[in-house]
BALO-795002 format. One record per residue (C-alpha): residue in one letter; x, z, y. Coordinates in steps of 0.02 Angstrom, whole numbers, plus 32768, in hexadecimal, padded with zeros to 4 digits. Layout:
% BALO-795002
{vofi "A" {X Z Y}}
...
This chain:
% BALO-795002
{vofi "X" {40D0 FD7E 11BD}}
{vofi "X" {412E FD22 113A}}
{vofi "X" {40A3 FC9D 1131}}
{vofi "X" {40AF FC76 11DB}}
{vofi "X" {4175 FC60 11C2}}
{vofi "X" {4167 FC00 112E}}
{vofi "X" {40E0 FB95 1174}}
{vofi "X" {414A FB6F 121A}}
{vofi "X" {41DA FB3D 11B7}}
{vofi "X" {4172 FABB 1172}}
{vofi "X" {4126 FA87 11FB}}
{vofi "X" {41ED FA6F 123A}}
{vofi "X" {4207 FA10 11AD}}
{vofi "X" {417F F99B 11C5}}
{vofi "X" {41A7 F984 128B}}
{vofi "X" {4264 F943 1248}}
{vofi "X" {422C F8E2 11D3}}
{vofi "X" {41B4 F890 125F}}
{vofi "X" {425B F888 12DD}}
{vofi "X" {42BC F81F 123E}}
{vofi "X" {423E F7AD 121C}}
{vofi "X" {4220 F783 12D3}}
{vofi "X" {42E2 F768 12D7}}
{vofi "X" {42CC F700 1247}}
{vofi "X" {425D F6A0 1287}}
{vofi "X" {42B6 F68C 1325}}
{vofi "X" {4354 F650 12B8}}
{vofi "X" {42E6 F5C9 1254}}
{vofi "X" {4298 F58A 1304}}
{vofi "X" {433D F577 1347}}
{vofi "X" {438B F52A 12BB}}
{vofi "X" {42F7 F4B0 12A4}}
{vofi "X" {42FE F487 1374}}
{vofi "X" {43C5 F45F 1358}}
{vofi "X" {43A6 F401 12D7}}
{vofi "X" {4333 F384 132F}}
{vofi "X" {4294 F3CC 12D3}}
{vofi "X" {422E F3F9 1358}}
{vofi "X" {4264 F383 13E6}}
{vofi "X" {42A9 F2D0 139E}}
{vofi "X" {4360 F2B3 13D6}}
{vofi "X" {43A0 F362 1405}}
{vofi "X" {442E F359 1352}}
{vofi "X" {447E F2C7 13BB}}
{vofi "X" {4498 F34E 1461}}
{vofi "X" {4545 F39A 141F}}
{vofi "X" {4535 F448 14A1}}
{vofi "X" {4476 F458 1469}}
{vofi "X" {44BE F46B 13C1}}
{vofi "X" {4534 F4D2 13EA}}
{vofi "X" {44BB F552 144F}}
{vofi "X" {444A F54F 13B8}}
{vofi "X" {44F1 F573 1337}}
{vofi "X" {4523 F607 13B5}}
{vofi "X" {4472 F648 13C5}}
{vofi "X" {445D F640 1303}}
{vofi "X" {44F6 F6A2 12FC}}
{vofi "X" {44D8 F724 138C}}
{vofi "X" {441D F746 131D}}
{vofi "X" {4471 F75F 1277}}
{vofi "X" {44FB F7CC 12B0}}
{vofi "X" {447A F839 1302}}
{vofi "X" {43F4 F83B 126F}}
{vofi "X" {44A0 F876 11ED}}
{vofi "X" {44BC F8FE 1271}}
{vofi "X" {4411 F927 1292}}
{vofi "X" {43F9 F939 11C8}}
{vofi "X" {4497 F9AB 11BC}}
{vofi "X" {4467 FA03 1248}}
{vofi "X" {43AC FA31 120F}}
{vofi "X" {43B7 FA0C 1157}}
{vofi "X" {444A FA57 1122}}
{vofi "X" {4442 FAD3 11A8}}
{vofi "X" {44E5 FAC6 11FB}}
{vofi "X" {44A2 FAE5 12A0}}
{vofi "X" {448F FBA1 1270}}
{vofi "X" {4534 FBB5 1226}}
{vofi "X" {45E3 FBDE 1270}}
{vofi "X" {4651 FB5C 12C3}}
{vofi "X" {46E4 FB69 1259}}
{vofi "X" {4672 FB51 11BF}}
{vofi "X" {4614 FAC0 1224}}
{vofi "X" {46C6 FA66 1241}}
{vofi "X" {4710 FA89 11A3}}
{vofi "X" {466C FA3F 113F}}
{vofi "X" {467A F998 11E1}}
{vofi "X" {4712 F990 11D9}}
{vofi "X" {473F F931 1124}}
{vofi "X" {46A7 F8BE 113F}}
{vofi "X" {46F3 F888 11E2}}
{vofi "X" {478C F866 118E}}
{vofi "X" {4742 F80B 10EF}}
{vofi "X" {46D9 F79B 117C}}
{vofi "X" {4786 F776 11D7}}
{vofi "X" {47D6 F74D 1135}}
{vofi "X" {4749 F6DB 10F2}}
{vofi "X" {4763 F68C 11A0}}
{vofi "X" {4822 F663 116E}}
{vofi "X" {47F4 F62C 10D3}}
{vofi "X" {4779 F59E 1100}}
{vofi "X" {4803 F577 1193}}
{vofi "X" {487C F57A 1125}}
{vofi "X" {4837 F513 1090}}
{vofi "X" {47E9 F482 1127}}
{vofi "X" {48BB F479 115A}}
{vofi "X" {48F3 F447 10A8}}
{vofi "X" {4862 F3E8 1086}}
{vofi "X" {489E F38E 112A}}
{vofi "X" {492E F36D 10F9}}
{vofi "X" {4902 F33B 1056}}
{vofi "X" {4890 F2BD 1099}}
{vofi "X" {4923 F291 10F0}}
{vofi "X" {49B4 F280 1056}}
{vofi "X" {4928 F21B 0FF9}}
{vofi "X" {4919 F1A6 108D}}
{vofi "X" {49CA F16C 1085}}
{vofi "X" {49CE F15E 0FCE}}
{vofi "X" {4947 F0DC 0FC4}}
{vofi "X" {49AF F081 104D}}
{vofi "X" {4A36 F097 0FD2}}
{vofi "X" {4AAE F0FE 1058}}
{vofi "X" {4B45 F13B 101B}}
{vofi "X" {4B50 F20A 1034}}
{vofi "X" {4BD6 F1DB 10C1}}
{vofi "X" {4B96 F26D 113A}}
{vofi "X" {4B1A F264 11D7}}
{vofi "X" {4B03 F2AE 126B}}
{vofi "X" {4A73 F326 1218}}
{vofi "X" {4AEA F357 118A}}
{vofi "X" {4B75 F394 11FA}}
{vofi "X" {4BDF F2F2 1217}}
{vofi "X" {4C2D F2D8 12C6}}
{vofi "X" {4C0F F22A 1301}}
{vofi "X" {4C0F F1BD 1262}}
{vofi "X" {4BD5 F0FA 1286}}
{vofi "X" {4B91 F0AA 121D}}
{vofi "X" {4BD8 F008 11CC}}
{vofi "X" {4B83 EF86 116A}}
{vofi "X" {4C04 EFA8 10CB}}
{vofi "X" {4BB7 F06D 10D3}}
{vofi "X" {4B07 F029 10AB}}
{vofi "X" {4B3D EFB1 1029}}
């Protein structure tokens, strides 16, 4: 009796393995169709790009549940454990989120401050830093 057990939970095993590499290999057909690959041209369509991004994302979200869910066999445990284990990694994805927002807004305006120093602007405001309705003279750029 415990052979039997033991040998179906390998056999489970093997059959997940089988459903993440067939995701897998979903994800890296995908990625290489999107990328113009497989069919010449298809980077240049922006909303084929954007299907394939989504799908990618849809496939890995599913495989990092499906591996918590089977793996680290949350699927038999309680919900409050289930949410309380979910919960922090759903909040350390959201935050990684900000981050990368965050750091592409200052190097914006970075970009931005560097810009008007090579012209040799004087730090006289702008509409971007919070001025109201400053013009521009040609004495301000000299």
């Amino acid at each position: 009796m415990a052979h039997e057990d033991h040998s179906k939970a390998i056999r489970q095993v093997y059959v997940g393995l089988g459903i993440l590499a067939v995701i897998t290999l979903i994800e890296v057909g995908v990625s290489l169709f999107g990328k113009g690959h497989i069919m010449d041209g298809m980077q240049n369509i922006r909303w084929v790009v954007y299907v394939a991004a989504l799908l990618i994302i849809v496939l890995s979200l599913y495989k990092a549940k499906f591996i918590i869910y089977e793996f680290m066999h949350m699927r038999y445990e309680v919900p409050g454990l289930v949410r309380s284990v979910l919960l922090p990694v759903l909040l350390l994805v959201w935050a990684i989120i900000a981050f990368f927002l965050e750091g592409d807004y200052w190097k914006t305006k970075r970009d931005k401050v560097e810009e008007r120093n090579e012209l040799g602007v004087k730090d006289m405001g702008s509409k971007e830093m919070g001025a109201i309705d400053y013009k521009w003279t040609k004495e301000d750029l000299q």
